[in-house]
C-alpha positions in Angstrom: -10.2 -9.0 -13.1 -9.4 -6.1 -15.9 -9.0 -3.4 -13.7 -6.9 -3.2 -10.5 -8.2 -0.9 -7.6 -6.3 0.2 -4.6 -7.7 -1.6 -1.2 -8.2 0.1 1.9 -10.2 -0.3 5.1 -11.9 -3.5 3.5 -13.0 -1.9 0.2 -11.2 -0.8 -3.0 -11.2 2.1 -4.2 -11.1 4.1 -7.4 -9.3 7.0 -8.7 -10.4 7.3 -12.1 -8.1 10.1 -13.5 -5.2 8.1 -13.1 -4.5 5.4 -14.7 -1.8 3.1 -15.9 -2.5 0.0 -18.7 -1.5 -3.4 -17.8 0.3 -5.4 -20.7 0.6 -8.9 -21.5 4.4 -9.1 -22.3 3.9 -11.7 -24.8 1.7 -9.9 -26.9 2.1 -6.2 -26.5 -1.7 -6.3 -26.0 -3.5 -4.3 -23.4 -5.2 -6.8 -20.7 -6.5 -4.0 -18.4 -5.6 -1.1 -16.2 -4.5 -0.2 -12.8 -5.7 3.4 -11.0 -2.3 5.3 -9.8 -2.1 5.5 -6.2 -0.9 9.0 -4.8 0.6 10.7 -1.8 -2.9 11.3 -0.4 -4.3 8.0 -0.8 -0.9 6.2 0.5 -0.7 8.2 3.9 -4.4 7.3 4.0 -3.9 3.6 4.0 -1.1 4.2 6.4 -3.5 5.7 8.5 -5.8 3.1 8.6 -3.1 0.3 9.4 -2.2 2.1 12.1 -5.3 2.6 13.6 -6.5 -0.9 12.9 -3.4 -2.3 15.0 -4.6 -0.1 17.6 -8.1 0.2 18.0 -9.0 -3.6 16.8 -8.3 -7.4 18.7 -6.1 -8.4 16.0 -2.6 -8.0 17.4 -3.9 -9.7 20.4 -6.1 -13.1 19.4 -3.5 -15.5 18.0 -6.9 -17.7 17.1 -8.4 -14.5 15.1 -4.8 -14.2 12.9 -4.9 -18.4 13.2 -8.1 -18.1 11.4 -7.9 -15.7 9.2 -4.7 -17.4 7.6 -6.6 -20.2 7.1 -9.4 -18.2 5.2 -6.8 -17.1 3.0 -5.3 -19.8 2.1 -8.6 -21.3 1.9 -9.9 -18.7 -0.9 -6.5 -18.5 -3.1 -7.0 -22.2 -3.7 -10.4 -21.9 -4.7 -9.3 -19.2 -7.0 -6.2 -20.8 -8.1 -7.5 -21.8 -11.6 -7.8 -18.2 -12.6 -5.2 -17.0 -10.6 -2.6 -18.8 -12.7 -3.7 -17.6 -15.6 -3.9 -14.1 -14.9 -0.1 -14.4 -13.7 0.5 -15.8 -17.1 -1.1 -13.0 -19.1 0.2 -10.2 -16.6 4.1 -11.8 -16.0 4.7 -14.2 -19.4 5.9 -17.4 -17.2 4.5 -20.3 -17.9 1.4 -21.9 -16.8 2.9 -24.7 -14.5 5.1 -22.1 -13.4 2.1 -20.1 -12.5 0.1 -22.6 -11.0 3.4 -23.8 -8.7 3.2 -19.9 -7.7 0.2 -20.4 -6.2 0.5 -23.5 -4.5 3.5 -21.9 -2.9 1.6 -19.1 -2.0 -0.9 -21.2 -0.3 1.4 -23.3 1.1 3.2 -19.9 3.2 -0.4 -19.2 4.2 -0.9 -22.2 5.9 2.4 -22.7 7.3 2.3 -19.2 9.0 -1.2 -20.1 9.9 0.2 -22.6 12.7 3.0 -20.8 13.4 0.3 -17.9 14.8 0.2 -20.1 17.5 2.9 -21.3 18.6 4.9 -17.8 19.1 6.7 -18.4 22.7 8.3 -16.3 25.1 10.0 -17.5 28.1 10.7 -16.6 32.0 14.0 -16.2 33.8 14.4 -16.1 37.1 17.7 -14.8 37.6 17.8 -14.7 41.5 15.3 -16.0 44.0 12.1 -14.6 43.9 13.4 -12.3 41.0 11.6 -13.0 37.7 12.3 -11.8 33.9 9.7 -12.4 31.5 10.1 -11.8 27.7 7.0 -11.7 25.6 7.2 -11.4 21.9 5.0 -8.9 20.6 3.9 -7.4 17.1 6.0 -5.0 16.1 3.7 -2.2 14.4 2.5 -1.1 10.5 4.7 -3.3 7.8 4.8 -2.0 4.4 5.1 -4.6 1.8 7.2 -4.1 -1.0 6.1 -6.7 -3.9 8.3 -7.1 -7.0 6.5 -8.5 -10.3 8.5 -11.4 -10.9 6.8 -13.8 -8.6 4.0 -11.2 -6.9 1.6 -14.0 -5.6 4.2 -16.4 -3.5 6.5 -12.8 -2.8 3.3 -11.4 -1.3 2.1 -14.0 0.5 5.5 -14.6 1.9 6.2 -11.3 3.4 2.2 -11.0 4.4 1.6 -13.8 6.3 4.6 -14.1 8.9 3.6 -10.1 9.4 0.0 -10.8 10.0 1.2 -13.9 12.1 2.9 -11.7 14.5 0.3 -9.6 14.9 1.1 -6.7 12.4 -0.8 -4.6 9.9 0.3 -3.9 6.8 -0.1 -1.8 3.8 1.2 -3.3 0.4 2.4 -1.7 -3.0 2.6 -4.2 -5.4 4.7 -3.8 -8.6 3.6 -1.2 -11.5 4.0 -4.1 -14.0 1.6 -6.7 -11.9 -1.2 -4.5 -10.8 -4.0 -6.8 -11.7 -3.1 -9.8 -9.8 -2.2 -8.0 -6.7 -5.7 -6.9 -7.1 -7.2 -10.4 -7.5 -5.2 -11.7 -4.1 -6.5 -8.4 -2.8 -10.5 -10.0 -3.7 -9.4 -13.2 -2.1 -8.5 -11.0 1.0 -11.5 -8.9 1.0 -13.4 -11.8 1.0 -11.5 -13.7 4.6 -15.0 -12.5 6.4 -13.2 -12.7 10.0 -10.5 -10.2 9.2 -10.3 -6.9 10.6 -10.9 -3.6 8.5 -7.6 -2.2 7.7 -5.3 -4.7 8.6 -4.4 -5.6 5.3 -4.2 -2.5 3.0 -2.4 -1.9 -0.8 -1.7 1.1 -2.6 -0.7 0.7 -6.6 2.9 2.5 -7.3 2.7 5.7 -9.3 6.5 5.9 -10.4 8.4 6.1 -7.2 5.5 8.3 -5.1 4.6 5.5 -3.2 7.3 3.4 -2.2 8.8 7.1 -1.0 5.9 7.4 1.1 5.9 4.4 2.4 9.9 4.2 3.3 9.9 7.4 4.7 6.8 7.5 6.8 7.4 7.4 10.4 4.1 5.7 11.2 5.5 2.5 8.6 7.3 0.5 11.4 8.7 -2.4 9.2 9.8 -2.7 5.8 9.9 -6.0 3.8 11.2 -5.6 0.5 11.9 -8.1 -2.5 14.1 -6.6 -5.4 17.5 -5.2 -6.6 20.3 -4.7 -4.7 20.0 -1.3 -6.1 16.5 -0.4 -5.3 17.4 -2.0 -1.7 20.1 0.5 -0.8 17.7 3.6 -1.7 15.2 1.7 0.5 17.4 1.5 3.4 19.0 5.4 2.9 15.2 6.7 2.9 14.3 4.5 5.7 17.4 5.4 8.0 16.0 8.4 9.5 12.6 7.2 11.4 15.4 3.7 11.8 12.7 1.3 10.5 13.7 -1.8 10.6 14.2 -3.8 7.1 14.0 -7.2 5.7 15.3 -7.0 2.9 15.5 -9.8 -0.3 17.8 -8.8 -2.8 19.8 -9.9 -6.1 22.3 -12.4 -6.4 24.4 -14.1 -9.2 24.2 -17.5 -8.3 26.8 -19.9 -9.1 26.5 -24.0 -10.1 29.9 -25.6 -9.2 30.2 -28.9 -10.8 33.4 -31.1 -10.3 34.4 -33.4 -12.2 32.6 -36.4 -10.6 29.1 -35.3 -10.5 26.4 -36.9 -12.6 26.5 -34.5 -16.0 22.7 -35.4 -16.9 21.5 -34.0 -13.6 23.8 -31.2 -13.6 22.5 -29.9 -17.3 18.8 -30.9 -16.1 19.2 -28.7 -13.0 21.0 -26.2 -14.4 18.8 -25.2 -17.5 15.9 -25.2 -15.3 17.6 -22.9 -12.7 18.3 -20.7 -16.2 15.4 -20.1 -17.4 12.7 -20.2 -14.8 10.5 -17.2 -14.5 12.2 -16.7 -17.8 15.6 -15.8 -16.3 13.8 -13.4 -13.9 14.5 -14.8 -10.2 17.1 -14.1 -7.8 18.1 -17.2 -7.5 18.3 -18.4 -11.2 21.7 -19.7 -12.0 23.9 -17.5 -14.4 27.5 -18.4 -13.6 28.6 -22.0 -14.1 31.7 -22.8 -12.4 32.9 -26.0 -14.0 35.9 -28.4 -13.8 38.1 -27.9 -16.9 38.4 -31.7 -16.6 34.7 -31.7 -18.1 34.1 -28.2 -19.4 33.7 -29.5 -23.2 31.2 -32.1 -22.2 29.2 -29.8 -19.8 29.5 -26.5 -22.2 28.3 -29.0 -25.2 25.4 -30.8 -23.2 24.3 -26.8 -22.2 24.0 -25.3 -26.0 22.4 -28.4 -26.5 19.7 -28.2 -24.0 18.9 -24.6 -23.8 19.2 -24.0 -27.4 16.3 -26.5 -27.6 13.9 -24.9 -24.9 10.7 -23.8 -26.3 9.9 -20.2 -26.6 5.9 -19.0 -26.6 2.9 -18.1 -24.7 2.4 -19.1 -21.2 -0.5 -20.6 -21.9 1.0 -22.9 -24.7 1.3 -25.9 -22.5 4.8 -27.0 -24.5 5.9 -23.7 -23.6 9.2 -23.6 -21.2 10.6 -20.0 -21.4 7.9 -17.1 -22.0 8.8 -13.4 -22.5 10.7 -10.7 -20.5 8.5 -8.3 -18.3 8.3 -5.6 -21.3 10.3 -4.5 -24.0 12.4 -2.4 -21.8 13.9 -5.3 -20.4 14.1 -7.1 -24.0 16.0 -3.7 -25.2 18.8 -4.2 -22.1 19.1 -7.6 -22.6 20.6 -7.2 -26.2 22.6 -4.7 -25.1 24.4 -6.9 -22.5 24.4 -10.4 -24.9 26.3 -7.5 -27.5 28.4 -7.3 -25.0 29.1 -10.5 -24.3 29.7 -11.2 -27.7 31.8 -8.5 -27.8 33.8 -9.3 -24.6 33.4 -12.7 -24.4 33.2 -15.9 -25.9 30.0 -16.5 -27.4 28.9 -20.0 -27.4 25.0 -19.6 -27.6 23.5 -16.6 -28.7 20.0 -15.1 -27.9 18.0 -13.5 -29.9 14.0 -12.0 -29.9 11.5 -13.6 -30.6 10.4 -14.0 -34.5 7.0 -14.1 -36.2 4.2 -13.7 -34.2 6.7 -14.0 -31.1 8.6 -10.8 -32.2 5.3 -8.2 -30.9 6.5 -10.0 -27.3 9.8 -8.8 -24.9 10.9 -12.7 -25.7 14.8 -13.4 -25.8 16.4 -16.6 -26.4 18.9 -18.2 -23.5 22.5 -17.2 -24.0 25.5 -18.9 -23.0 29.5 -17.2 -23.2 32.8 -18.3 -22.0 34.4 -16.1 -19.6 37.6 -16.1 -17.1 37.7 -12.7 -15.9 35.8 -12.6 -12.4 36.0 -9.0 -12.1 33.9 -8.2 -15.0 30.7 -7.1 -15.5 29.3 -9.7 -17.0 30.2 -11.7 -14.0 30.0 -9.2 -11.2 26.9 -7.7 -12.2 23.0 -9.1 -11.4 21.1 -9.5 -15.4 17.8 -10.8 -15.1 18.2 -12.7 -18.0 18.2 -16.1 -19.6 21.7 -16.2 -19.9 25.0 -17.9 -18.0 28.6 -17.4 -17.8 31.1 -20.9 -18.6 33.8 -20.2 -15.8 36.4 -23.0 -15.2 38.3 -24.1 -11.9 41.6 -26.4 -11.5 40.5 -27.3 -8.1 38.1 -26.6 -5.1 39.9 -24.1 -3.7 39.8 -22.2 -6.8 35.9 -22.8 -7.4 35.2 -21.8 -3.7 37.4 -18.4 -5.0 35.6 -17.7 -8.0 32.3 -18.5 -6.0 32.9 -16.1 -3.4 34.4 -13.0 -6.5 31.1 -11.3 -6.7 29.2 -9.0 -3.7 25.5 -10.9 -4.0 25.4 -13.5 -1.2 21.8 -15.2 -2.1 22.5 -18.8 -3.5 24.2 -21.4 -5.2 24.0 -25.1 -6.2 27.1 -28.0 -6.1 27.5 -30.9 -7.9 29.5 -33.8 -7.0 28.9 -37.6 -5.5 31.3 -36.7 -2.9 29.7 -36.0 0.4 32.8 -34.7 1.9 33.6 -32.5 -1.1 30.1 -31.4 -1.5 29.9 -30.1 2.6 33.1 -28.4 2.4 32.6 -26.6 -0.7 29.2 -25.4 1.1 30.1 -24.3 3.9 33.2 -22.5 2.3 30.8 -20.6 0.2 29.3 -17.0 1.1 25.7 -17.4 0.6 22.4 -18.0 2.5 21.4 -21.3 0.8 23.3 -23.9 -0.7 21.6 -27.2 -2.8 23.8 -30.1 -3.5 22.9 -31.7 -7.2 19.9 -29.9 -7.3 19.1 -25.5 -7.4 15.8 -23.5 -6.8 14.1 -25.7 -4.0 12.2 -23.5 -1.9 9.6 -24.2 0.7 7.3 -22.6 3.6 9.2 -24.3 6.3 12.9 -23.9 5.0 14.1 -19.8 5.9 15.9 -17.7 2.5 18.5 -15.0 2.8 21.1 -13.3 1.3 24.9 -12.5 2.4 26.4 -9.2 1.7 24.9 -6.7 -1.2 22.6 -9.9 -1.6 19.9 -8.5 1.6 19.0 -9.2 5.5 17.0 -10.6 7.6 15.3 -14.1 6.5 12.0 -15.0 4.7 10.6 -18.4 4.8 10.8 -20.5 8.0 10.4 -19.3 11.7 13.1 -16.8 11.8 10.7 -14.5 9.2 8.6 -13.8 12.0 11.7 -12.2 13.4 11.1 -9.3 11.5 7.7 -8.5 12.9 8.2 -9.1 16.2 9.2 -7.0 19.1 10.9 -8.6 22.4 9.5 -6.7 25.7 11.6 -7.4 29.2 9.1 -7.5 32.1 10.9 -7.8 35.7 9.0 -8.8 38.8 10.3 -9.4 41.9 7.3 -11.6 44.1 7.4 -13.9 46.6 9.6 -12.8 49.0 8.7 -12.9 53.1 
């Protein structure tokens, strides 16, 4: 797919005049284009939402939404192939990358699939003959708020526990992904038991649409992947027509490793956690909290290791890190290893990419020495290949520096010490923890933040949460 339409009521839809071109990141060369959504065309899709969770049997036939989940998952594995590498050419990770993407994509389609089904409610009865029932139902018109590092599994995640409760939603995927939105959207389009206009997506045009679509007051839900940032204007836009939010957002995610852990797995889990998605996840690792009891070995092992990842193409099967999501992003990240070298200790230094690599946003992973917690090359959220060295005397002090920033999403501990590693974990302000290992999601397993880091939970059960009202019947019956 070259060109990415908006989607609407079952069909796509074309605005000619406005247009956007999509770019391959590692190249610089055009791959297609994507027609600019508008204010007009945005309410419009709104409007359709709404009327489809109205007017059609979808918010009430558990079966249909069973179904139709199925379909979809059904059709994105049949399209997985070229799926991938679309996401290659449109994002810059790597293929295997891309082609886990989709099998987690899948994955959350059939896991939200069964959970269509099984959505309880219960009955009280709180006196004799006096009963309380509380069904769960949908809760309205989501609006889906994809962000381009993952756009595949970070749709389909947010999607399919909202069409699993029953919602509709409308979806504005990322300006810098256009073209694979559009491709799930064909996958979609093609589910031949789902409703007109329960799944709808609009393509961004600057900030006109996401405005719309936080703003609106027929949008009753908001699930949002991105900065912490971007979340906050979210929220303040949102607060008058109190929508309520999930909300994803960044963290700075720490790897504590003591002094007994096994320093092979700890380097082998911690490059990958650097560099996947090209440094462009929430939950990559970029602070390293180390013993000083082993910082030389560990800091030596890491220049080692991620000064010998290779750097290309996606689609160059010995490829491990691809390019940045444009040269923007390339631009800011020299900026902030300048001032790292500047500020900092510079132990491994990245740099663009050269030759034929150099027309691509690629950078190099970086690596710097650091004590101060409160700066901003600690505190702040980069998006970037890169980590902090950080050392600690003892656990209290690596449960302090842990906790020193305001992102809340993740971290990974390191140690053969059960004790240790549940104490440390539970001590620690974040919504997921991994001992000797980082970055393993899954369908069934629910993801949050703490603090500036989001609410609400994605993954697992609890993300039907967001999409689901609770309604308090009372009937008194039975009485002589």
């Amino acid at each position: 797919m070259d060109h990415a339409p908006h989607f609407i009521a079952g069909e796509f839809l074309n605005n000619k005049e406005d247009v956007i071109e999509s770019i391959d990141p590692a190249t610089g060369n055009r791959i297609g284009s994507a027609f600019l959504g508008s204010k007009s065309i945005a309410i419009k899709a709104i409007s359709v939402a709404r009327e489809a969770f109205e007017k059609s049997k979808w918010k009430g036939d558990i079966r249909l939404r069973f179904k139709v989940l199925l379909q979809l998952a059904t059709n994105l594995r049949q399209q997985q192939d070229n799926l991938a590498k679309l996401l290659v050419q449109e994002n810059g990770k790597p293929l295997l990358q891309a082609q886990k993407e989709i099998n987690a994509a899948i994955s959350e389609a059939e896991y939200y699939a069964g959970l269509a089904r099984s959505i309880l409610g219960r009955t009280l009865e709180s006196a004799p003959n006096t009963f309380s029932f509380f069904m769960r139902e949908p809760t309205g018109v989501v609006a889906v708020i994809v962000p381009w590092n993952a756009p595949v599994t970070l749709l389909i995640r947010s999607l399919a526990p909202a069409l699993a409760a029953g919602c509709t939603c409308v979806v504005k995927p990322a300006p810098q992904t256009p073209l694979i939105n559009a491709a799930v959207m064909q996958c979609i389009k093609d589910i031949p038991d789902l409703p007109s206009g329960v799944v709808n997506s609009v393509n961004e045009n600057g900030i006109e649409i996401g405005t719309v679509l936080a703003t609106h007051p027929e949008i009753d839900v908001i699930t949002f992947t991105g900065s912490s940032r971007t979340g906050k204007i979210v929220m303040e836009k949102a607060a008058p027509t109190l929508k309520r939010l999930s909300l994803e957002l960044g963290g700075k995610s720490p790897a504590i490793v003591f002094p007994d852990a096994d320093i092979n797995n700890a380097v082998s889990e911690i490059v990958k956690a650097t560099i996947v998605l090209n440094g462009q996840m929430c939950t990559c690792i970029s602070r390293v909290l180390v013993s000083k009891k082993i910082e030389q070995e560990l800091t030596a092992s890491l220049k080692n290791a991620l000064g010998s990842v290779k750097i290309g193409h996606g689609l160059d099967p010995s490829t491990n890190l691809g390019p940045l999501i444009d040269m923007e992003n390339q631009k800011r990240a020299i900026g902030l290893i300048e001032l790292a070298e500047k500020e900092a200790k510079m132990i491994l230094r990245g740099e663009p990419g050269l030759g034929d690599l150099s027309k691509g946003s690629f950078i190099s992973p970086t690596i710097f020495r650091i004590d101060d917690t409160t700066h901003s090359l600690v505190q702040n959220e980069h998006f970037i290949p890169m980590i902090s060295i950080e050392t600690f005397d003892n656990e209290i002090e690596a449960i302090e520096k842990s906790n020193a920033t305001r992102y809340g999403l993740a971290a990974s501990v390191y140690t053969n010490d059960l004790n240790l590693a549940m104490r440390v974990s539970r001590a620690i302000k974040t919504g997921t923890v991994w001992l000797n290992s980082h970055n393993r999601h899954m369908a069934e397993a629910e993801t949050g933040g703490y603090r500036e880091s989001g609410m609400g939970r994605l993954h697992g059960p609890e993300a039907l949460n967001d999409f689901l009202e609770t309604k308090h019947i009372y009937l008194e019956a039975g009485k002589n």
